[in-house]
C-alpha positions in Angstrom: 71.2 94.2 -75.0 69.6 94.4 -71.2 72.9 95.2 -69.8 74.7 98.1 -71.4 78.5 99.0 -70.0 78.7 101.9 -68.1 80.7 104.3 -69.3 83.6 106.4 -67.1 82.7 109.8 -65.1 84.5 112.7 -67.3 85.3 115.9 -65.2 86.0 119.2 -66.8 88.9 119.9 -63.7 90.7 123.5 -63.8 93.5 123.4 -61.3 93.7 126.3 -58.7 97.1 126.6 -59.5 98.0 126.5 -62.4 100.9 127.4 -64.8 98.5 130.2 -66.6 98.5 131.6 -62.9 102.1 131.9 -63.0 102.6 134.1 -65.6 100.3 136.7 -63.5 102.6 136.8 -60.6 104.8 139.5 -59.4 108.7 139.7 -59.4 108.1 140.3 -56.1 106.7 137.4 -55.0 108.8 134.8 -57.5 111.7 136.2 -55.8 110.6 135.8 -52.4 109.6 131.7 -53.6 113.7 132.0 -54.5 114.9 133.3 -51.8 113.1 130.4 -49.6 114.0 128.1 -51.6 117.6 128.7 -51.1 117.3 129.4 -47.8 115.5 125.7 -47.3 118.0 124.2 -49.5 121.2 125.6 -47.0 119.3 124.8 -43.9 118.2 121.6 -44.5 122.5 120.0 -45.4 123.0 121.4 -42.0 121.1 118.8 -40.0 121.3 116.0 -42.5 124.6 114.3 -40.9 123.1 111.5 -38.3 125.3 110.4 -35.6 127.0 107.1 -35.7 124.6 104.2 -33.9 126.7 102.3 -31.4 126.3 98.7 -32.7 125.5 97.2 -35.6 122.0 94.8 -35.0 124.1 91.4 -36.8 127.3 92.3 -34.1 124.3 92.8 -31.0 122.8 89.2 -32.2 126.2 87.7 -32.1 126.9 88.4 -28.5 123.5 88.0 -27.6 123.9 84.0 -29.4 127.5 83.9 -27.3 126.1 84.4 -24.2 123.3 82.5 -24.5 125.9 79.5 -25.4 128.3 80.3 -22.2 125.0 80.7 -19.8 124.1 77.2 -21.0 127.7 75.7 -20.7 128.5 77.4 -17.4 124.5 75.5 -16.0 126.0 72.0 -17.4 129.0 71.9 -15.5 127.6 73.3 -12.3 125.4 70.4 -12.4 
């Protein structure tokens, strides 16, 4: 065989992060994660209600077709 397949890159990756991390963290600091959290969580179903739009985009089509149709009836007769 001249052409052998190459074979895949393998990586021996540790995470910076990782869940063996965790279990050296302080109270301190998992409750202050918590107490974020909860925070974020109140906070952000505050400003999750949008406004209303006016009109729909099918309903501003329609009237845009309508008047199209009476611009071009009203330029028939005056002629």
């Amino acid at each position: 065989m001249l052409l052998k397949p190459r074979k895949n890159k393998s990586f021996s990756y540790t995470p910076r992060f990782s869940k063996d991390n965790d279990a050296n963290t302080n109270q301190d600091e998992t409750s202050k994660i918590g107490d974020f959290s909860s925070k974020w969580r109140e906070s952000r179903g505050l400003g999750a209600k949008k406004p209303k739009r006016g009109l729909p985009l099918s309903l501003l089509l329609l009237v845009l077709v309508i008047v199209l149709i009476c611009m071009y009836l009203l330029d028939i007769k005056s002629k």
